[in-house]
FIZAVEX-64095 format. One record per residue: x, z, y of N, C-alpha, C in turn; chain; residue number from 1. Coordinates in Angstrom, 1 decimal, always signed. Layout:
ATOM      n.X      n.Z      n.Y     ca.X     ca.Z     ca.Y      c.X      c.Z      c.Y   cadena   num
ATOM        X        Z        Y        X        Z        Y        X        Z        Y        A   NUM
...
! end
This chain:
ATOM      n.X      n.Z      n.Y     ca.X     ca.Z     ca.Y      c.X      c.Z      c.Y   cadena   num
ATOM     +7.1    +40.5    +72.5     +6.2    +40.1    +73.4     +4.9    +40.8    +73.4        A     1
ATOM     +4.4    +41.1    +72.4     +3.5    +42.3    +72.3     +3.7    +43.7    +73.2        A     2
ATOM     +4.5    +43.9    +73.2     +4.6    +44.8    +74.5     +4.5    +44.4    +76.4        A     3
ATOM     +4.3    +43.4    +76.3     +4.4    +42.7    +77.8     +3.0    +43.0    +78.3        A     4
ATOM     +3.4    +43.3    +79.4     +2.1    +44.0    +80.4     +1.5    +42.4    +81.0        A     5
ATOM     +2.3    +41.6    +81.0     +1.6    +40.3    +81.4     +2.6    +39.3    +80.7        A     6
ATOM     +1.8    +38.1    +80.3     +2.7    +37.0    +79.6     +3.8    +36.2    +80.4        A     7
ATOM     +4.4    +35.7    +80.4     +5.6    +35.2    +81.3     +4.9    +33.7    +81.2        A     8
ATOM     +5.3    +32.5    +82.0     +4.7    +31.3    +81.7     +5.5    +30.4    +80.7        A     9
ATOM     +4.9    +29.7    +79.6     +5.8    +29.1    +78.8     +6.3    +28.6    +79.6        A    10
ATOM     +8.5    +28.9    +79.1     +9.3    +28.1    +78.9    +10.2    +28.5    +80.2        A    11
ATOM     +9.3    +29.5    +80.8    +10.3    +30.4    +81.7    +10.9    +31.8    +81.2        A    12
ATOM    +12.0    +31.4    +82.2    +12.8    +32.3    +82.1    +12.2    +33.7    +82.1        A    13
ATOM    +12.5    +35.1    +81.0    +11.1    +36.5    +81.2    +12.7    +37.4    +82.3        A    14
ATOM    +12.0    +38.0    +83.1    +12.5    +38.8    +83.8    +12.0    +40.3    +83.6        A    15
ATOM    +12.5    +41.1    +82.4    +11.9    +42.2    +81.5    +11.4    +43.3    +82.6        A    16
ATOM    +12.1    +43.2    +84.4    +11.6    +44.3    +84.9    +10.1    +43.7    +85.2        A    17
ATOM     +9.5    +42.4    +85.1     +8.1    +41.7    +85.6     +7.1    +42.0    +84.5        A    18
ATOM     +7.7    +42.0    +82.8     +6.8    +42.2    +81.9     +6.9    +43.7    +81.4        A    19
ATOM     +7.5    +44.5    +81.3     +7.4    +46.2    +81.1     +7.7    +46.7    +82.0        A    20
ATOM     +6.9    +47.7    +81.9     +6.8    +49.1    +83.1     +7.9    +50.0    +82.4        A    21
ATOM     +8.4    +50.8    +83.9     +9.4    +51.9    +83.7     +8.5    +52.8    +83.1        A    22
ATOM     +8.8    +53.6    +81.7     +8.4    +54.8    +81.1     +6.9    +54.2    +80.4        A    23
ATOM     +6.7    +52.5    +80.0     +6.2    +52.1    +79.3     +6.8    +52.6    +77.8        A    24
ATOM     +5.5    +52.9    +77.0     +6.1    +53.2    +75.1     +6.2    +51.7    +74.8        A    25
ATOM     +7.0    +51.6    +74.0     +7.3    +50.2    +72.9     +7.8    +51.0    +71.7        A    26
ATOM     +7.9    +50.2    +70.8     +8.5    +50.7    +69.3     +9.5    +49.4    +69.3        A    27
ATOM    +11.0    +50.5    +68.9    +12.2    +49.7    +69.1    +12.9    +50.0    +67.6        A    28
ATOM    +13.5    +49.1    +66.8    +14.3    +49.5    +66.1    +16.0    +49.5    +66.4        A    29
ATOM    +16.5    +50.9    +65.8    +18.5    +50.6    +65.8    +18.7    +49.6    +65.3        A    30
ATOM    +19.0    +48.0    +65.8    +19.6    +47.4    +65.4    +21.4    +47.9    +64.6        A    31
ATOM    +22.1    +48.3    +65.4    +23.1    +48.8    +65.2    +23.5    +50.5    +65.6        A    32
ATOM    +24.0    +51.2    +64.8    +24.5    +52.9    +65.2    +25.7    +52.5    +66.5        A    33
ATOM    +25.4    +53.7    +67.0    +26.4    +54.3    +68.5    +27.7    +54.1    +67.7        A    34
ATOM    +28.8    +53.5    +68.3    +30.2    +53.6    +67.6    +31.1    +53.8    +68.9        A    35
ATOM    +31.6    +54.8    +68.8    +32.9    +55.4    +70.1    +31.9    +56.4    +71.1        A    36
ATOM    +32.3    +55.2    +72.3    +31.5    +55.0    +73.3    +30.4    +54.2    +73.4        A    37
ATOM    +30.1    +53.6    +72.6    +29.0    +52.3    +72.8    +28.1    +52.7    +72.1        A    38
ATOM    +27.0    +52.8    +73.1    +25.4    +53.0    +73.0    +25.0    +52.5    +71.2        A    39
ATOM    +23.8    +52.7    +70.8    +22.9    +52.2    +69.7    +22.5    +50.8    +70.1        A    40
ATOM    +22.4    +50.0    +69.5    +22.1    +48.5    +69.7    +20.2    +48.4    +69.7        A    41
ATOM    +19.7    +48.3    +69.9    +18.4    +48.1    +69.8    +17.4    +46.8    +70.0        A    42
ATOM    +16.4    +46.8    +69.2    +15.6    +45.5    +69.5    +14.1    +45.7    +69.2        A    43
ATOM    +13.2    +45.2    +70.1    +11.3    +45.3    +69.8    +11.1    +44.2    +68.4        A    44
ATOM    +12.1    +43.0    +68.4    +11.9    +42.4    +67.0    +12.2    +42.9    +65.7        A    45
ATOM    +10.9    +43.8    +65.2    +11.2    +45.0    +64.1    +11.9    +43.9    +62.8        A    46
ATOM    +12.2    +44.7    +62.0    +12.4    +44.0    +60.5    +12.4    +44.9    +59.3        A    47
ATOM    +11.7    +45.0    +58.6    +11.4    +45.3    +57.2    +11.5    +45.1    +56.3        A    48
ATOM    +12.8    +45.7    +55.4    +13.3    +45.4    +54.2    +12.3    +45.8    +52.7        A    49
ATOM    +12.3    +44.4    +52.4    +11.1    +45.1    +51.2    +12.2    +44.8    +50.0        A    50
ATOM    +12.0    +44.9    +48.8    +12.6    +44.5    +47.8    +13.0    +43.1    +47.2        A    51
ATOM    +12.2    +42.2    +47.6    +12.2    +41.2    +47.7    +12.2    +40.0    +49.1        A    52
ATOM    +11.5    +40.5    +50.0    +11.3    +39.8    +51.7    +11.4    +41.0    +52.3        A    53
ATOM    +11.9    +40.1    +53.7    +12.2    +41.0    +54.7    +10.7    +40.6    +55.7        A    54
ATOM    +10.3    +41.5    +56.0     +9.3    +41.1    +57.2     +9.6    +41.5    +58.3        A    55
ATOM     +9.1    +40.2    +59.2     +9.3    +40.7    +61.0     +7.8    +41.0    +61.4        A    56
ATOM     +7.1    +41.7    +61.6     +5.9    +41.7    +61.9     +5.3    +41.4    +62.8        A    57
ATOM     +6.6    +41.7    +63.8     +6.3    +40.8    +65.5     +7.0    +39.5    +65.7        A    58
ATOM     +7.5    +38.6    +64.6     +8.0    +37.7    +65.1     +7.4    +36.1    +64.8        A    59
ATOM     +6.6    +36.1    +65.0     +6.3    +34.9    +64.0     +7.1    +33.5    +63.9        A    60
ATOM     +8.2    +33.7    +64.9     +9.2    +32.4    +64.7    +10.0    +32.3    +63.7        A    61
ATOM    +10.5    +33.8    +63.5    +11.1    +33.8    +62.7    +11.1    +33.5    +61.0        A    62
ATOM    +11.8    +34.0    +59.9    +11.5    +34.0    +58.4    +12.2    +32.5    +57.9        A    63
ATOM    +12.1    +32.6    +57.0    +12.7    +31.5    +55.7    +13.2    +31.7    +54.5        A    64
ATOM    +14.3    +31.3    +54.1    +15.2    +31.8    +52.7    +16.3    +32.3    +53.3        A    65
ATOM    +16.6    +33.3    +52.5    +18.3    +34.0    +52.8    +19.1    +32.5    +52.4        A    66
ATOM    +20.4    +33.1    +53.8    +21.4    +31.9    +53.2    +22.1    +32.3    +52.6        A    67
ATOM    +22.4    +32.9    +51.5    +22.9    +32.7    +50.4    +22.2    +32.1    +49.3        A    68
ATOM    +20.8    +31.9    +49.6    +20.3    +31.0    +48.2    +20.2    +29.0    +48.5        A    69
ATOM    +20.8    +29.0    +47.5    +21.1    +26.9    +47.8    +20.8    +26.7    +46.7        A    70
ATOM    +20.8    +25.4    +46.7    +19.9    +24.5    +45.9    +18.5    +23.8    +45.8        A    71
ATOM    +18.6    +24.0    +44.4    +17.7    +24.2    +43.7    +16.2    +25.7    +43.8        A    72
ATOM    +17.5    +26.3    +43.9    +16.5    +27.2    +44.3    +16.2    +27.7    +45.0        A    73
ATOM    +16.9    +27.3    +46.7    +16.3    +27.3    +47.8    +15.1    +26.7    +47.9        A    74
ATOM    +14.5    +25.4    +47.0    +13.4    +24.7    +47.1    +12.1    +25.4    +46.4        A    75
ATOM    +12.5    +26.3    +45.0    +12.1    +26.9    +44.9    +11.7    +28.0    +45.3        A    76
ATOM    +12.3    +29.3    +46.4    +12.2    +29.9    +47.1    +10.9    +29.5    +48.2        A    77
ATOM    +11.3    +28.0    +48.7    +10.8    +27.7    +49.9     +9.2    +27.5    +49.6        A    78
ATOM     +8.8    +27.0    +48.5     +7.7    +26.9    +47.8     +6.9    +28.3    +47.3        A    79
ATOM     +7.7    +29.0    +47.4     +7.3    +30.6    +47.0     +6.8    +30.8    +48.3        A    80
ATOM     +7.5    +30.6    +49.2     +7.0    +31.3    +50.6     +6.1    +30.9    +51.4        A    81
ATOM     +5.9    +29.3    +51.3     +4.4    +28.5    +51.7     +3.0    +29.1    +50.9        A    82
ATOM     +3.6    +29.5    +49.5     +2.5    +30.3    +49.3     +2.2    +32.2    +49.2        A    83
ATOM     +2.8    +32.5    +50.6     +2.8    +34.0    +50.9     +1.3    +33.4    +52.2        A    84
ATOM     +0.6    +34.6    +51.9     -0.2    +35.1    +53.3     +0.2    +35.8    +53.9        A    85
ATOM     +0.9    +35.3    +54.6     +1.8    +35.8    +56.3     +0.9    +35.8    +57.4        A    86
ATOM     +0.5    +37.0    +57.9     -0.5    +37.0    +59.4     +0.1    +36.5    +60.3        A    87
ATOM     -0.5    +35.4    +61.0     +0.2    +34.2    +62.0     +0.9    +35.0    +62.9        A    88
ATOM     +1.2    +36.3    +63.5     +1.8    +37.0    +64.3     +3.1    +37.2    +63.4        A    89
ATOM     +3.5    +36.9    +62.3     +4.8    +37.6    +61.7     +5.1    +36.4    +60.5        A    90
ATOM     +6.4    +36.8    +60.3     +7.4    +36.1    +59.7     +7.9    +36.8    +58.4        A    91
ATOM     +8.4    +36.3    +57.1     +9.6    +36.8    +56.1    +10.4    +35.8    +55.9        A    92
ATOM    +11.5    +36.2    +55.5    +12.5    +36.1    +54.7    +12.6    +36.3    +53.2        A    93
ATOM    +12.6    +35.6    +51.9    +12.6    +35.9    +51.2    +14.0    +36.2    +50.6        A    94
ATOM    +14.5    +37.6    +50.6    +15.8    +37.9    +50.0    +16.6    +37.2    +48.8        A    95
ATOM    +17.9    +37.2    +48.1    +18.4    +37.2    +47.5    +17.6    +37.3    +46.1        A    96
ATOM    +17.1    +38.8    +46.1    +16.5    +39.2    +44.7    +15.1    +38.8    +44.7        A    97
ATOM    +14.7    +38.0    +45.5    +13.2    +37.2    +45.4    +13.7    +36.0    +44.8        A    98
ATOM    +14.9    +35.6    +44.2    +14.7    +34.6    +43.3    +14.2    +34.4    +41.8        A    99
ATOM    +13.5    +33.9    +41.6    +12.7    +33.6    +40.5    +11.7    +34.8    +40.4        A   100
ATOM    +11.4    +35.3    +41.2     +9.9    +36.4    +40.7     +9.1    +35.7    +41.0        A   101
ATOM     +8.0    +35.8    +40.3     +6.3    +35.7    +40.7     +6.1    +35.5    +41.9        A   102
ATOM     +4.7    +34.7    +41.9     +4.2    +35.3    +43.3     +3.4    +36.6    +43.4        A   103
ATOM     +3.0    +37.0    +42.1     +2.4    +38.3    +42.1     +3.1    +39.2    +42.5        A   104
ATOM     +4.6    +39.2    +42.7     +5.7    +40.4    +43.0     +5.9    +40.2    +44.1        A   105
ATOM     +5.9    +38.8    +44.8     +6.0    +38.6    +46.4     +5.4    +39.1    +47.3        A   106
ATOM     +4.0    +38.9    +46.4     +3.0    +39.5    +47.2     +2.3    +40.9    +47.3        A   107
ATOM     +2.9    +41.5    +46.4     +3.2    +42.8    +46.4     +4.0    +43.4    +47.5        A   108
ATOM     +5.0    +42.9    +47.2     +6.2    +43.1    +48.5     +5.9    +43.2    +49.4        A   109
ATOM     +5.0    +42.0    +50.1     +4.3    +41.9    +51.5     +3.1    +42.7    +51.9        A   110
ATOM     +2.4    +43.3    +50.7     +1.6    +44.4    +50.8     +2.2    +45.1    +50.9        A   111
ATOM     +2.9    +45.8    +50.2     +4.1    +47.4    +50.6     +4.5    +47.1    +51.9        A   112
ATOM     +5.2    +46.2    +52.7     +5.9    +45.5    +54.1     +4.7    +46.0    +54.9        A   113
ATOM     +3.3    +45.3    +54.8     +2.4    +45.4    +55.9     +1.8    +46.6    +55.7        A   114
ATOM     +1.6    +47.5    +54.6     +1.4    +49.0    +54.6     +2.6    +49.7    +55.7        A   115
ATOM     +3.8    +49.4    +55.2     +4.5    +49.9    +56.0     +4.5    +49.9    +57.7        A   116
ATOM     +4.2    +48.8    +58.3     +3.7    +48.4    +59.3     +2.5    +48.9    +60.2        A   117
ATOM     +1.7    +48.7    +59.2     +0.5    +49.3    +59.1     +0.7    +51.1    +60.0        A   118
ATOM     +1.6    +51.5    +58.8     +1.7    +53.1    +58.9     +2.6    +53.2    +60.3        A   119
ATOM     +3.2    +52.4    +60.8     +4.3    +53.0    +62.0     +2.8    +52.3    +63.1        A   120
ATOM     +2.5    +51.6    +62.7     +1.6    +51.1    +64.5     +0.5    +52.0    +64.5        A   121
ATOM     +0.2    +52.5    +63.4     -0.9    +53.6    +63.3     -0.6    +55.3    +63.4        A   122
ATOM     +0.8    +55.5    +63.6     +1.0    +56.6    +63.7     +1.1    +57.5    +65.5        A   123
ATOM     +0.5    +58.9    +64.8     +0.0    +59.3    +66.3     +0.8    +59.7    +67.1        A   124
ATOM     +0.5    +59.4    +68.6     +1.2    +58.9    +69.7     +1.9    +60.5    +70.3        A   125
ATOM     +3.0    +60.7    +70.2     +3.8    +61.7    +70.7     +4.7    +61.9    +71.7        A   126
ATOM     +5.3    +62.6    +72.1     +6.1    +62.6    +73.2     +7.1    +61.3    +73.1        A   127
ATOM     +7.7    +60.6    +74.1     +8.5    +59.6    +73.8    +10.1    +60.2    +74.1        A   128
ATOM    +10.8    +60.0    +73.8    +11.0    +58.5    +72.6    +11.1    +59.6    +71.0        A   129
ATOM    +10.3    +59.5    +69.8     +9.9    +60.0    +68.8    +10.6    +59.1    +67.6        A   130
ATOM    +10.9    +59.5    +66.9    +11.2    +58.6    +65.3    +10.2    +58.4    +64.4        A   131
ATOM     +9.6    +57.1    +64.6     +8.5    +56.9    +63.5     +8.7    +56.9    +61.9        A   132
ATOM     +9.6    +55.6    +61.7    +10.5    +55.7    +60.2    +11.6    +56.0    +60.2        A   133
ATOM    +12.0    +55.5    +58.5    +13.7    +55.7    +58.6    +14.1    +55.5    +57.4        A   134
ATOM    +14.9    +54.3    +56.9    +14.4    +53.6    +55.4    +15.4    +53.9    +54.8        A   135
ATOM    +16.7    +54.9    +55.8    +17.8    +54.8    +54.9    +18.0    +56.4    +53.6        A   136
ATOM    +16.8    +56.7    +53.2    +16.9    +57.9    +51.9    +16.7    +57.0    +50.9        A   137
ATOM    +17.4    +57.6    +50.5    +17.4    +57.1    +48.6    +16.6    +56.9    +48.3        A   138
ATOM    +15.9    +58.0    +48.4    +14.3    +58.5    +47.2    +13.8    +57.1    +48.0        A   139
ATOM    +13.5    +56.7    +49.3    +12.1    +55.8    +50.0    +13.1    +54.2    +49.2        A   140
ATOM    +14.6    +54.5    +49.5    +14.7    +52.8    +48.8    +14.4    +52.6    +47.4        A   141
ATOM    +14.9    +53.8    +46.8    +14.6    +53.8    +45.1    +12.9    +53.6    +45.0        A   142
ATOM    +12.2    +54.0    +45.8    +10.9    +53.8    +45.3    +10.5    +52.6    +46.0        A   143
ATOM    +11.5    +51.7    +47.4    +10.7    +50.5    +47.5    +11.7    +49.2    +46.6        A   144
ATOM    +12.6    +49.7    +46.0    +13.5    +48.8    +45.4    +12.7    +48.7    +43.6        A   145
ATOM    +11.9    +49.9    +43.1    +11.4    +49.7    +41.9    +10.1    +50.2    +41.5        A   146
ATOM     +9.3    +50.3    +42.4     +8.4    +50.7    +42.2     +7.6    +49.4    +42.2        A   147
ATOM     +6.7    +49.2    +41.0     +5.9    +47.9    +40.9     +4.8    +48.5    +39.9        A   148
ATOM     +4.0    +47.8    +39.8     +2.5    +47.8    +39.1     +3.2    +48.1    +37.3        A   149
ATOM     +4.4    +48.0    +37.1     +4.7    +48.1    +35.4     +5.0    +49.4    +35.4        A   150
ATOM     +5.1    +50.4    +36.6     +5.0    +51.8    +36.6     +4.2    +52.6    +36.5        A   151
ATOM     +4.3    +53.5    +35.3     +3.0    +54.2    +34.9     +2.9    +55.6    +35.7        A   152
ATOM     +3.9    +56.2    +36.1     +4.3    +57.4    +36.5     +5.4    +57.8    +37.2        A   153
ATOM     +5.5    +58.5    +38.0     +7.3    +58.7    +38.7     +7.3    +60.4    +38.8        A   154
ATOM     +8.3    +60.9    +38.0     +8.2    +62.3    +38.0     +9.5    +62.7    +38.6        A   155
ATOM     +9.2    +63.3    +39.4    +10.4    +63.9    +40.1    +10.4    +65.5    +40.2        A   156
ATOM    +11.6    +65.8    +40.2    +11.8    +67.7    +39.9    +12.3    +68.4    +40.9        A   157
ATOM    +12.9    +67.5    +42.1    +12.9    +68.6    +43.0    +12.0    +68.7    +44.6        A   158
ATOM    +11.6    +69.6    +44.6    +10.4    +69.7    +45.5    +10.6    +69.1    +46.7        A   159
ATOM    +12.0    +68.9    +47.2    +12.2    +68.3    +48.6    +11.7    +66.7    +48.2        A   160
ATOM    +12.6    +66.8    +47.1    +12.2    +64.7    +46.9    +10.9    +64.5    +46.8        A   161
ATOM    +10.1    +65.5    +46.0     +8.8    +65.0    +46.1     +8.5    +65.3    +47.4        A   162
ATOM     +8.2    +65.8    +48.1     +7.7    +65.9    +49.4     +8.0    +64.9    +50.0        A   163
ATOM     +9.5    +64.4    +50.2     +9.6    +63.2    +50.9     +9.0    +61.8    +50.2        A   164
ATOM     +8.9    +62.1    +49.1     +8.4    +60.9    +48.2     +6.9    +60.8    +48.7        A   165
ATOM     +6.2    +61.9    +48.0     +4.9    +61.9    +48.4     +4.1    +61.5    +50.2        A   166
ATOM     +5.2    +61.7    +51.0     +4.9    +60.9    +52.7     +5.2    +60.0    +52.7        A   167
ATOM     +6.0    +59.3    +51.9     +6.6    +58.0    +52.3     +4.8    +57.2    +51.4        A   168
ATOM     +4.9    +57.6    +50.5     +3.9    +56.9    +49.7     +2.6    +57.5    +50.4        A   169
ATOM     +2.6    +58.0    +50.5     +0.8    +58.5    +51.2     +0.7    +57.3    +52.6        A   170
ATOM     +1.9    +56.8    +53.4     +1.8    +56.0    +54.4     +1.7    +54.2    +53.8        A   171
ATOM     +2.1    +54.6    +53.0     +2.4    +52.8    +52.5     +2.2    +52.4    +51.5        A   172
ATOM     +1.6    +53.2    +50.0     +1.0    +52.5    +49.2     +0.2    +54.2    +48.3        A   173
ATOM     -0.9    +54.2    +49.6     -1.4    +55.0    +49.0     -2.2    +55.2    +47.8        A   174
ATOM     -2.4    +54.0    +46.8     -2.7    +53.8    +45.7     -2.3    +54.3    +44.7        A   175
ATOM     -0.6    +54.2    +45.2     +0.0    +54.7    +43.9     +0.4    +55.8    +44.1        A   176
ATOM     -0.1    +57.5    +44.9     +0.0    +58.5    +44.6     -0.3    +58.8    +43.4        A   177
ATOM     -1.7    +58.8    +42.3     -1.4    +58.8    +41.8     -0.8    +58.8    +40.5        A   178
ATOM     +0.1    +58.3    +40.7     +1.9    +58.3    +39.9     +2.3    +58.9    +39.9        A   179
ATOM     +2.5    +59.5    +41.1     +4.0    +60.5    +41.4     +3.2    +61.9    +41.1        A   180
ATOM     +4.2    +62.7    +40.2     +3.8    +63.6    +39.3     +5.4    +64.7    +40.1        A   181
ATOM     +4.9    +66.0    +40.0     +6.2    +66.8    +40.3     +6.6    +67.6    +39.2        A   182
! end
């Protein structure tokens, strides 16, 4: 909805040729890859895998617990997440491996999430249609899957990785440059 040239009236039906213009920019993520014949799946409802929560940044309806956590510690989860500062425009999901961390790790998470965020709505405006991110290298998951404040250093030896390492981190937690040592 943040892309909409005009708001639709609650509770009507949106007719997408009335709210975006032809050769309007939006930021779309691949929901799904091209298979055969059939197009890339795509959607403006971004999502953001952090290590622990997933963030929607444009959704605010969305977020909760993964359904794979029940119980007991669905309740606990759910209590974890009432106490996240989530900006009223966006939503998480707290993952699987957000059970039993801190809130200090949560909220870490959601800082690295909204850096990340941060770095795609802030990046400069280029020919369309451009690739802003792209979360599937190793080096960017290994460093959003374990990089935390108990890291004193990250040395890496070959100059591609650090390069890619060093952008990914210069965009989203530029604190902890740093660390990364080549």
């Amino acid at each position: 909805r943040q892309w909409f040239r005009t708001q639709p009236e609650p509770g009507s039906r949106i007719n997408i040729k009335e709210v975006l213009k032809e050769g309007q920019a939006i930021i779309v993520q691949v929901d799904k890859d091209e298979r055969g014949n059939k197009g890339a799946a795509l959607t403006t409802f971004i999502s953001l895998a952090g290590r622990f929560l997933v963030l929607m940044p444009n959704n605010p309806r969305g977020g909760g617990v993964s359904r794979r956590i029940a119980g007991e510690e669905r309740d606990e989860v759910r209590n974890a997440l009432r106490n996240l500062e989530i900006d009223e425009n966006q939503s998480c999901i707290i993952r699987t491996a957000g059970i039993g961390r801190s809130q200090e790790e949560l909220d870490w998470d959601l800082k690295y999430l909204s850096g990340i965020w941060d770095a795609i709505l802030n990046t400069p405006k280029k020919d369309n249609p451009f690739l802003i991110y792209r979360e599937s290298s190793p080096i960017v998951r290994a460093l959003r899957d374990h990089l935390n404040q108990d890291i004193g250093e990250i040395t890496i030896d070959d100059k591609e990785a650090y390069d890619e390492a060093h952008e990914f981190m210069s965009h989203t937690t530029p604190h902890n440059l740093n660390k990364l040592k080549q």
